[in-house]
C-alpha positions as a Markdown table, in Angstrom:
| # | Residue | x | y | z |
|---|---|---|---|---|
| 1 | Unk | -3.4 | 64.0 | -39.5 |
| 2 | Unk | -4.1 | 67.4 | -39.7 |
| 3 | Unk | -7.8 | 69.1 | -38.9 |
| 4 | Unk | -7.7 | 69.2 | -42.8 |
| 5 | Unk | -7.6 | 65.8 | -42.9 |
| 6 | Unk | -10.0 | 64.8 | -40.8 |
| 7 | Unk | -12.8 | 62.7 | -42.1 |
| 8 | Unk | -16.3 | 65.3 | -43.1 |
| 9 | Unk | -19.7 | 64.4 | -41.2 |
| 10 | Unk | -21.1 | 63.2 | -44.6 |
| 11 | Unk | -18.6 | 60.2 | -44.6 |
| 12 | Unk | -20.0 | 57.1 | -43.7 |
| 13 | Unk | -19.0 | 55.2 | -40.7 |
| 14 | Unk | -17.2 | 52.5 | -42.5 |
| 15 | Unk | -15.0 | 55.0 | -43.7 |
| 16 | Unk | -14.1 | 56.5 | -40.6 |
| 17 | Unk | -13.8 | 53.3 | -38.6 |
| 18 | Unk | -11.2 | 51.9 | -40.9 |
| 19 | Unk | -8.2 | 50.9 | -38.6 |
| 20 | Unk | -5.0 | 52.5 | -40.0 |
| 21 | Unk | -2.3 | 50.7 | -41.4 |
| 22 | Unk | 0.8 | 50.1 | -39.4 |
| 23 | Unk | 3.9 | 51.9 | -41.2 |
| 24 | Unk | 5.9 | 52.1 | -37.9 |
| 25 | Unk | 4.8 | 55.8 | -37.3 |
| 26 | Unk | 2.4 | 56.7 | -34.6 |
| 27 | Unk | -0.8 | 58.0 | -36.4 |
| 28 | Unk | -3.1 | 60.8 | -34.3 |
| 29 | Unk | -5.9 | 62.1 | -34.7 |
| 30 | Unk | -8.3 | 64.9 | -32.8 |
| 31 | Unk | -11.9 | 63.8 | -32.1 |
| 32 | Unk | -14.1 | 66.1 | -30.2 |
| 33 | Unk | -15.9 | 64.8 | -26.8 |
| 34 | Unk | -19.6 | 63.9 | -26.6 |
| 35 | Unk | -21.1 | 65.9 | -24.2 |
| 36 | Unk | -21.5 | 62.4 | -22.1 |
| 37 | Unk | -17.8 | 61.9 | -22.4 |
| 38 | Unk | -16.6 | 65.5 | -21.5 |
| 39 | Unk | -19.0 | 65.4 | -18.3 |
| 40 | Unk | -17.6 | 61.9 | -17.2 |
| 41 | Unk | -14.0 | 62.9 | -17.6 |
| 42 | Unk | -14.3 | 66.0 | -15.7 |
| 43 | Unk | -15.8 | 64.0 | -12.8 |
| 44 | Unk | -12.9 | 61.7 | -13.1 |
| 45 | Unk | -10.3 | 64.4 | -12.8 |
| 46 | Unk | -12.6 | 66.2 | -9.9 |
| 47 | Unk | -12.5 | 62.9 | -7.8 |
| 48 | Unk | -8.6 | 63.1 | -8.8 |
| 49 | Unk | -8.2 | 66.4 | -7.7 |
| 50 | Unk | -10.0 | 65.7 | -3.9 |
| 51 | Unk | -9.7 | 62.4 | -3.0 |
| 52 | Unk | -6.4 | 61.1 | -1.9 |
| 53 | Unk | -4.7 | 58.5 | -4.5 |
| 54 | Unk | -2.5 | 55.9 | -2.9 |
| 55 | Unk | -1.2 | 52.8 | -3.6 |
| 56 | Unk | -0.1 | 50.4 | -1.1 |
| 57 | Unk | 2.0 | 47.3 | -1.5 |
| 58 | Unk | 2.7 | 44.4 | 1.3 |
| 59 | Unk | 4.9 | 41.9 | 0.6 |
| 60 | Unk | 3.6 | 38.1 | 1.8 |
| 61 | Unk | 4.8 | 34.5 | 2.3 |
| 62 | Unk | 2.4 | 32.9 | -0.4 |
| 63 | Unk | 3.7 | 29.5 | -0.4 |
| 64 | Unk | 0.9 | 27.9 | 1.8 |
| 65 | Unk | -1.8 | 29.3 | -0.9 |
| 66 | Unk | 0.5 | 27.9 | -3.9 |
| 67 | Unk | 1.2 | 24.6 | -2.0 |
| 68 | Unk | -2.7 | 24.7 | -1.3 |
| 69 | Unk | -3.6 | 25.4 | -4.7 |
| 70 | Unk | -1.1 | 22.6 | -6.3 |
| 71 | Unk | -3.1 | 19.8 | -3.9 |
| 72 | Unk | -6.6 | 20.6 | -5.0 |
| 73 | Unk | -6.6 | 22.3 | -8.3 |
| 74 | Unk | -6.7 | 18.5 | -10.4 |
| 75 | Unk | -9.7 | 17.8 | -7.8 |
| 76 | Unk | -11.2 | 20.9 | -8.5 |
| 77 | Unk | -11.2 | 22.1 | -12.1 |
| 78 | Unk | -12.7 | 18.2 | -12.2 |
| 79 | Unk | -15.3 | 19.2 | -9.8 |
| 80 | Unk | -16.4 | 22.9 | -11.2 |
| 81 | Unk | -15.0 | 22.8 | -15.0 |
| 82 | Unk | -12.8 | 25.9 | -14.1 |
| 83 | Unk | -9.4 | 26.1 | -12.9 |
| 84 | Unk | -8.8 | 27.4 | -9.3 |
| 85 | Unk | -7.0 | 30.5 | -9.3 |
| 86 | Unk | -5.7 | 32.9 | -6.3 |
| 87 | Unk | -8.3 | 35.2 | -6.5 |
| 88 | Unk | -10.9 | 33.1 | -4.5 |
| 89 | Unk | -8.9 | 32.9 | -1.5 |
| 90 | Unk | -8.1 | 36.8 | -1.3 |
| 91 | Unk | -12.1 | 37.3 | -2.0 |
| 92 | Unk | -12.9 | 35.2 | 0.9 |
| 93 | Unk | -10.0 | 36.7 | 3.8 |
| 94 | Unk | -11.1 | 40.1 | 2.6 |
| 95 | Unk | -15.1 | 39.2 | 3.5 |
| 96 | Unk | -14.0 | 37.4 | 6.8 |
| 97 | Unk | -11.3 | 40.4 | 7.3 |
| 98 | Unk | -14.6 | 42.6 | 6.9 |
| 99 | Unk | -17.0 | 40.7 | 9.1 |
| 100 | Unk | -13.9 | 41.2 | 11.8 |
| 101 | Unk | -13.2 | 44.7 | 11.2 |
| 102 | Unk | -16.4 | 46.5 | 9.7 |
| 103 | Unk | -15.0 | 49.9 | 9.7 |
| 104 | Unk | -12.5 | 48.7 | 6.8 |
| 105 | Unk | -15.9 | 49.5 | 4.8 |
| 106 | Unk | -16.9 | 52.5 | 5.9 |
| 107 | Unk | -17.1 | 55.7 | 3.7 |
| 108 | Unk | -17.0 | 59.7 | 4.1 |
């Protein structure tokens, strides 16, 4: 769309909101920041530009979790009503990693 285009002030929100129909092309269209929005995205590219952004991947054997996991997850979805997933595990060996190692927490 072009700025001609683009929906007046006066138009109600129903009209604006209307989700465009899918033809295959990619449809744009310019919408100027709230203040709010503007303020919060130039604090997100001011952390960006001075703290340090890393990613780090380590590769481990998980097949004592997954053999773990297969034993008790009938017993437990039973149990709780939910099924038992991976993340549990990792939450609890990062708190007792943390209890160990306290510094891990630490911030600047």
């Amino acid at each position: 769309e072009t700025k001609a285009e683009a929906p007046k002030k006066s138009e109600s929100k129903a009209e604006v909101n209307v989700a465009p129909v899918a033809t295959g092309e990619r449809v744009t269209r310019e919408v100027r920041l709230t203040s709010m929005r503007e303020r919060i995205a130039e604090r997100l590219k001011g952390s960006q530009n001075t703290a340090a952004m890393l990613t780090t991947f380590n590769e481990i054997d998980m097949t004592p979790m997954i053999n773990l996991r297969e034993k008790y997850k009938v017993q437990f979805a039973k149990k709780h009503g939910v099924k038992l997933g991976f993340m549990s595990p990792f939450a609890k060996a990062c708190a007792l990693a943390l209890q160990d190692v306290p510094v891990v927490n630490a911030s600047w």
